[in-house]
C-alpha positions in Angstrom: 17.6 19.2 16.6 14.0 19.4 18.6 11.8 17.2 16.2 9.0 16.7 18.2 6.2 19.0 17.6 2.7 19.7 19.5 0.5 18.9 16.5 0.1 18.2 12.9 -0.3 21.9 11.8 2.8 22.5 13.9 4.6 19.9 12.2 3.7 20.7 9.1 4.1 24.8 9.5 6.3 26.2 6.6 6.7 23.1 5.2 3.8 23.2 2.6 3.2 24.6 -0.7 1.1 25.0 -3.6 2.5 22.2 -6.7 4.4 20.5 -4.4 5.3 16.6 -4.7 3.7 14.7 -1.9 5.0 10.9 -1.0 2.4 9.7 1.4 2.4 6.2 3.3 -0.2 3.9 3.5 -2.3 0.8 1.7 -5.9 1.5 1.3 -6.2 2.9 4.8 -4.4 0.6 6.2 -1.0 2.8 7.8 -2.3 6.0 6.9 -1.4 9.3 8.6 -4.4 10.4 9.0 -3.9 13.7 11.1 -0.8 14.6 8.6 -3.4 14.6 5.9 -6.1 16.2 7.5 -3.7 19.3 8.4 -2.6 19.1 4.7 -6.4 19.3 3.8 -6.7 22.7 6.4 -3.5 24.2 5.2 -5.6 24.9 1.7 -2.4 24.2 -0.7 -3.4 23.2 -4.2 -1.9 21.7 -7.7 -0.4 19.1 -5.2 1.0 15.8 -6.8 0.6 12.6 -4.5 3.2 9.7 -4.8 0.9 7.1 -2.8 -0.3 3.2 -3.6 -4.0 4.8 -3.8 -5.6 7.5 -2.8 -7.8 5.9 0.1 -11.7 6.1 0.1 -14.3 8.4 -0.2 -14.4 10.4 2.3 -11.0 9.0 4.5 -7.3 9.3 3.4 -6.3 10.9 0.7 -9.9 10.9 -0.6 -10.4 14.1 1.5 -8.1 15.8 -0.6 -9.3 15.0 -3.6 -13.3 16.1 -2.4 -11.2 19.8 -1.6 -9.4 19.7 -4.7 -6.5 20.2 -3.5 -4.6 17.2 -6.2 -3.4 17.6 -9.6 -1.9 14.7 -10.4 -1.7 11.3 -8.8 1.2 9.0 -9.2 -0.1 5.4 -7.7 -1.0 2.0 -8.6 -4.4 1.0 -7.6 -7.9 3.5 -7.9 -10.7 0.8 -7.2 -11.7 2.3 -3.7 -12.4 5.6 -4.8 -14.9 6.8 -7.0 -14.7 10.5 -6.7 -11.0 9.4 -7.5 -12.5 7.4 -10.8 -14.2 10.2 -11.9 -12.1 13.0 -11.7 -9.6 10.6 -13.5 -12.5 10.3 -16.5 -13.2 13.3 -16.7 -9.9 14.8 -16.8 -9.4 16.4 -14.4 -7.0 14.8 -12.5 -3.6 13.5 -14.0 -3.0 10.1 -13.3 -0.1 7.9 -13.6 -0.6 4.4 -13.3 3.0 2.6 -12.2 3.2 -1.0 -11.3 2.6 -1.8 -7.5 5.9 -3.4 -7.0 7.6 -0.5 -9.7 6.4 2.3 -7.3 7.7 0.9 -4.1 11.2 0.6 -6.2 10.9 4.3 -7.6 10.7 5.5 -4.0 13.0 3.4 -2.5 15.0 4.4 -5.6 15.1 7.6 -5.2 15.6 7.6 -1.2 18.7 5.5 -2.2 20.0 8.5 -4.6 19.6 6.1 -7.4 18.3 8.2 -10.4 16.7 5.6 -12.7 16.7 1.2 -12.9 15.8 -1.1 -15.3 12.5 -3.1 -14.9 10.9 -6.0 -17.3 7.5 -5.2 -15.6 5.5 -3.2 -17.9 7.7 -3.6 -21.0 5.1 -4.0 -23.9 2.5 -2.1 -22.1 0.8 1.6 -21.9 3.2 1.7 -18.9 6.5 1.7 -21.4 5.4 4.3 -23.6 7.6 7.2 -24.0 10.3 5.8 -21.7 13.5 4.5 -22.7 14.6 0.6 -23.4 17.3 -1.4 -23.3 18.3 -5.0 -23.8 19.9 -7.2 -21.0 20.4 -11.1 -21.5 17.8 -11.0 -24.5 15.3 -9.5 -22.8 13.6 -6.1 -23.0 13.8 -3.6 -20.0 12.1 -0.4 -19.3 14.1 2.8 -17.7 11.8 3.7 -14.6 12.7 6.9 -12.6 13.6 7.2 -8.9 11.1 9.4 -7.1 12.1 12.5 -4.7 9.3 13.6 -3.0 9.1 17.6 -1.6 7.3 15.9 1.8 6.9 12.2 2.5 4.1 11.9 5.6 4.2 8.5 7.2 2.5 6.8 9.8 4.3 4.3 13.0 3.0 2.7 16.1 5.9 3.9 17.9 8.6 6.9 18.0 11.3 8.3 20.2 12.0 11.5 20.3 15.0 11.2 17.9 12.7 10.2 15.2 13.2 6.4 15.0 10.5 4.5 13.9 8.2 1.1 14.5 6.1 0.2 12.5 3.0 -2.8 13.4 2.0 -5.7 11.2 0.3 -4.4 8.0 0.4 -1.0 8.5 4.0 -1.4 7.9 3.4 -1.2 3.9 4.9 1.4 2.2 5.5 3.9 4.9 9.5 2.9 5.3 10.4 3.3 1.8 8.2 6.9 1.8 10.1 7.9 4.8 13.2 7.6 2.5 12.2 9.7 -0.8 11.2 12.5 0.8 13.1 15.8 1.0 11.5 16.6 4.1 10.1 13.7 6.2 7.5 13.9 8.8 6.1 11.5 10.7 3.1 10.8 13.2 3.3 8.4 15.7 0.5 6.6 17.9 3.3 6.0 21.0 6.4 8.2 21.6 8.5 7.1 24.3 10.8 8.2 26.2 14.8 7.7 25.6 15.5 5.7 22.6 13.9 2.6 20.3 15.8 -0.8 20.7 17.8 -0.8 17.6 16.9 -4.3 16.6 13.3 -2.7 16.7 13.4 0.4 14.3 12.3 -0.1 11.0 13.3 3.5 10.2 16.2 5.2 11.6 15.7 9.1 12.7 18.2 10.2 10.2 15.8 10.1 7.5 12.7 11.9 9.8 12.6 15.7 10.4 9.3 16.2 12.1 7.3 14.4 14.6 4.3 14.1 16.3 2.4 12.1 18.3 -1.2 10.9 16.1 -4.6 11.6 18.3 -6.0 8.7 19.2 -9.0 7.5 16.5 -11.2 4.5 15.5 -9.3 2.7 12.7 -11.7 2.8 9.6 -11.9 -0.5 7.7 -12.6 -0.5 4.0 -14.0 -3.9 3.5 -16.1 -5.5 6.6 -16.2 -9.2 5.5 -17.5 -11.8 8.6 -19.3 -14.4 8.7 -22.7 -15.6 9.9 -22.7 -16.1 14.1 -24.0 -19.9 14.7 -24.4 -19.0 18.8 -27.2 -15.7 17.2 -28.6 -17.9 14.4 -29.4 -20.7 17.0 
């Protein structure tokens, strides 16, 4: 099966719908598939739900599709970069539900797995519980948490082959190998495709789980928080 496609829209063509559940890779912006979002932005498709850890910054990552209004409902664990996220959260017109950082990974890697629900102590005693079942193991109180299947999972890797295997580098790594697993459909962008195939000691995800690729446009990496410190050499 060709996987390789010419762009993002290409890649994403037929693929996308309005309501649909949307896993997306990423940490801050940190890993983030940029063009795969900005061709989900284009594509106009609304009531969307986004399985992410956050939904980027103003203006960059998911932000943009939350300035189009394209989201419904968010499903992540951190909103401190984003106002316009904030806001749309307090004034209700965004669903929002907040799950654990390390309880989202597992839901997605969960459901990638085919494992329908698990047992966690995190968040027992909490808004996070409410509504969900309990049990008791060893004396001690557990939460039911649900596996999540995404419709799409977009991810982001340094480097592809054409079969869809993936590398990930350093931090961008995150949480774009357990996306690539929950999603019904996967597609990935890539900053290098090579030729022939990935050493297998280097693929982080095997092309198995991907059914779209293609090869990310080269772009300045944004950084969210600039902290240096103060030259001596110009101070002197």
């Amino acid at each position: 099966m060709r996987k390789l496609r010419n762009d993002a829209s290409e890649a994403l063509d037929g693929v996308l719908e309005d309501g649909m559940t949307i896993a997306v890779g990423g940490f801050g912006l940190s890993g983030n598939p940029f063009d795969l979002i900005e061709a989900v932005r284009d594509s106009g498709v609304t009531g969307l739900t986004i399985v992410s850890n956050n939904m980027g910054v103003d203006g960059a990552g998911l932000g943009i599709l939350l300035e189009n209004n394209q989201v419904a409902k968010v499903i992540a664990s951190y909103v401190g970069e984003n106002k316009l996220f904030a806001q749309q959260f307090l004034d209700g017109v965004l669903e929002v539900e907040f799950t654990p950082q390390g309880t989202l990974a597992e839901r997605m890697r969960a459901g990638g797995a085919g494992i329908a629900a698990f047992y966690t102590r995190t968040g027992v005693g909490t808004q996070v519980a409410e509504g969900k079942p309990t049990a008791e193991f060893d004396g001690e109180t557990y939460v039911q948490e649900r596996g999540i299947v995404a419709d799409l999972a977009l991810v982001h890797a340094h480097t592809a082959d054409p079969a869809g295997n993936l590398r990930y580098r350093l931090t961008s790594r995150n949480f774009n190998p357990i996306v690539a697993t929950c999603g019904k459909v996967t597609v990935a962008e890539a900053e290098h495709i090579v030729d022939g195939y990935l050493d297998p000691d280097e693929v982080a995800t095997p092309g198995i789980y991907v059914n779209r690729l293609v090869q990310a446009l080269p772009r300045e990496k944004p950084i969210e928080q600039r902290t240096t410190r103060p030259n001596p050499a110009k101070e002197a």
